[in-house]
C-alpha positions in Angstrom: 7.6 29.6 -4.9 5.2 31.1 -2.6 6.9 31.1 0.8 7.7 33.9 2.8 11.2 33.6 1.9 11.7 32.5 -1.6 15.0 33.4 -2.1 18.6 33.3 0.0 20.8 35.9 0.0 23.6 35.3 -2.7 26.0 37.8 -0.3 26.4 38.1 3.3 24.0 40.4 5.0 25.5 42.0 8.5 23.3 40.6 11.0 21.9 43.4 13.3 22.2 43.9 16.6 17.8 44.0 16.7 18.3 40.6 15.1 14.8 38.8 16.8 14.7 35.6 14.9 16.9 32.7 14.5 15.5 29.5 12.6 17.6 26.6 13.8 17.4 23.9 11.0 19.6 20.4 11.2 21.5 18.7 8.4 21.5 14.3 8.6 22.4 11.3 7.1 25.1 9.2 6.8 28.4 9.1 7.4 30.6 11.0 4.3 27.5 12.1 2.5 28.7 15.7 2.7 27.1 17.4 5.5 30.0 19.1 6.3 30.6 20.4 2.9 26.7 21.6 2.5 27.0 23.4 6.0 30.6 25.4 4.7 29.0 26.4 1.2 26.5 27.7 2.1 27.8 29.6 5.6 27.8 34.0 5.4 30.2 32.9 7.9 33.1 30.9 9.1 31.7 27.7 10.2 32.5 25.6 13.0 33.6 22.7 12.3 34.4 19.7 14.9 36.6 17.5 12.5 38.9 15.3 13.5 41.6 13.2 12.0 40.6 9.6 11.3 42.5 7.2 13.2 43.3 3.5 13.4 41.0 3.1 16.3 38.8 3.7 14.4 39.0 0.4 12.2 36.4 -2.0 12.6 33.8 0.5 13.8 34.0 2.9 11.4 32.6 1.8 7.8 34.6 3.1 5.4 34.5 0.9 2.5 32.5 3.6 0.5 34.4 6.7 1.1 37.9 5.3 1.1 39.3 9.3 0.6 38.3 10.3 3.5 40.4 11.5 6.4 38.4 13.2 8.9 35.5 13.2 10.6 32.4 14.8 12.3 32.5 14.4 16.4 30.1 17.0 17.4 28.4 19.1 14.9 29.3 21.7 12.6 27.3 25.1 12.4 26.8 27.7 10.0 25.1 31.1 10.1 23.2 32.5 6.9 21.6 35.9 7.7 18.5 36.0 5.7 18.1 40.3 6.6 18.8 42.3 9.3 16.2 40.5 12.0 16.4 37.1 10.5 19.2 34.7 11.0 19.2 30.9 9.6 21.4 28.6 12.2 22.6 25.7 10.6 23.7 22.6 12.2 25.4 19.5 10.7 24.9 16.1 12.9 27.6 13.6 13.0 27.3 10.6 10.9 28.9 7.5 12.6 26.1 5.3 14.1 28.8 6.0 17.8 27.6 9.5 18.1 24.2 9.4 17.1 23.0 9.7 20.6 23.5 13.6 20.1 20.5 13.7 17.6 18.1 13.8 20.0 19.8 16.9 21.2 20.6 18.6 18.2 16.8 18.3 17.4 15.7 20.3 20.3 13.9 24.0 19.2 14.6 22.4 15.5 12.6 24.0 12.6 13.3 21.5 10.2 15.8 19.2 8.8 17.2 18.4 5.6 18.5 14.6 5.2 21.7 14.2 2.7 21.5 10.7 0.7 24.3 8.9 -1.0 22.7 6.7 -3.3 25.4 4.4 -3.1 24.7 3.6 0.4 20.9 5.1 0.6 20.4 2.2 3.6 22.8 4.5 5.8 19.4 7.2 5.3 17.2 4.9 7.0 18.1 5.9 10.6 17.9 9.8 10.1 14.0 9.6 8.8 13.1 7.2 11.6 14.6 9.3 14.0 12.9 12.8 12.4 9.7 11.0 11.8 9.8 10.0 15.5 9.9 13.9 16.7 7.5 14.5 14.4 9.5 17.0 12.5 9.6 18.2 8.9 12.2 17.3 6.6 13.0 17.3 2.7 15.7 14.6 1.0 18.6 16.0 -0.8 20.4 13.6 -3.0 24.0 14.4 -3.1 25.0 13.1 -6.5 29.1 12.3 -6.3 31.0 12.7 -9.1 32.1 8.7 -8.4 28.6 8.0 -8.5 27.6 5.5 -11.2 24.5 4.3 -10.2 22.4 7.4 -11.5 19.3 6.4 -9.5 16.3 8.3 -10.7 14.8 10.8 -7.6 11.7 8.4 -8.8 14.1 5.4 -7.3 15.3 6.8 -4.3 11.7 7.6 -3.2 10.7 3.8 -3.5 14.0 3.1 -1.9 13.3 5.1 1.2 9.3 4.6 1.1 9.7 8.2 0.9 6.0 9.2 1.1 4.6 11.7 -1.6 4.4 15.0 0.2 8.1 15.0 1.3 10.3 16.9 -1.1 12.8 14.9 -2.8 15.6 16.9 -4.9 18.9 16.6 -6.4 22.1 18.6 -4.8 26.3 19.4 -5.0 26.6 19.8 -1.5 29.4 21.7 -2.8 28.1 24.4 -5.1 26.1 27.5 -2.8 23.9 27.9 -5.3 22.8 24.1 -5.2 23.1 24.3 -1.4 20.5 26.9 -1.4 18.3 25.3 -3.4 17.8 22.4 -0.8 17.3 25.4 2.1 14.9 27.2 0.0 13.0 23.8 -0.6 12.7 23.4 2.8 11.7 26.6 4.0 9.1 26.6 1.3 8.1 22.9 2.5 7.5 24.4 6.5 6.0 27.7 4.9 3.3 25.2 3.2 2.7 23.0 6.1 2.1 25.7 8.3 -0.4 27.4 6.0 -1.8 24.4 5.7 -1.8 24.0 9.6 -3.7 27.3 9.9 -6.2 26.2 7.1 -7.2 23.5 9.3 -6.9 24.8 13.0 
């Protein structure tokens, strides 16, 4: 693909004590759209997770409607590890989805690489917040579209890019956030997006 780092590791590699780099990269989008899941498929390691039961309270401020199955939720972040060889280490961290804790974005974004933005199709208008807020910081991102098993609407990638008035040179592509080898697909498209747009940075400077 022409990046630096074309391919993920399809087994843990033991992360050195010399280790000198981490790439911190963020997971967003909406509430239920499978950041969680993404973060644990693709981990080398246990991730942390900060789930918690869903309650009654919260009823009413919580929408729901669309992932009626679902029992817990996000209320911090969730971070995985994927060591990409013995000096390089790939931090990944998954940002809460209900609009209530989306103040700790901003945070999560600090010393961010890049970011990769999960979209349920059937509620793509819950995407609309993560891109403003990334294109805000300025930062790079690619769109994953988690496609759902549930998921009758079938939207081309075509459609979701006029959807999101994605423009053309962000990377749009299809994912399971619950396979690791579809999961890796969307990391490798990103680092391949930041290898390009640096490339193209020093092309220019």
């Amino acid at each position: 693909m022409g990046s630096a780092i074309s391919e993920l590791p399809s087994r843990p590699t033991p992360l050195a004590d010399t280790a000198e780099t981490g790439l911190k990269i963020v997971i967003v989008g909406g509430f239920g759209v499978g950041k969680t899941t993404l973060v644990r498929s693709v981990s080398d390691i246990r991730p942390l997770n900060t789930e918690e039961v869903m309650t009654e309270a919260g009823l009413g401020v919580d929408e729901t409607n669309a992932v009626a199955t679902k029992t817990t939720t996000t209320v911090a972040f969730d971070f995985g590890r994927i060591s990409l060889n013995e000096r390089m280490v790939l931090y990944l961290f998954g940002a809460p989805g209900q609009e209530r804790f989306w103040f700790l974005w901003d945070r999560l974004f600090s010393g961010t690489l890049g970011a990769v933005v999960l979209v349920d199709t059937r509620r793509m208008d819950e995407s609309w917040y993560a891109i403003d807020r990334l294109e805000h910081h300025k930062m790079p991102f690619v769109v994953a579209v988690n496609r759902f098993d549930d998921d009758r609407s079938r939207y081309s990638l075509e459609e979701v890019r006029q959807a999101l008035a994605l423009p053309g040179h962000v990377p749009l592509i299809d994912c399971d956030a619950r396979a690791r080898s579809s999961g890796k697909d969307v990391l490798i498209t990103l680092v391949d997006h930041l290898h390009e747009l640096a490339k193209t940075r020093e092309m220019t400077a």
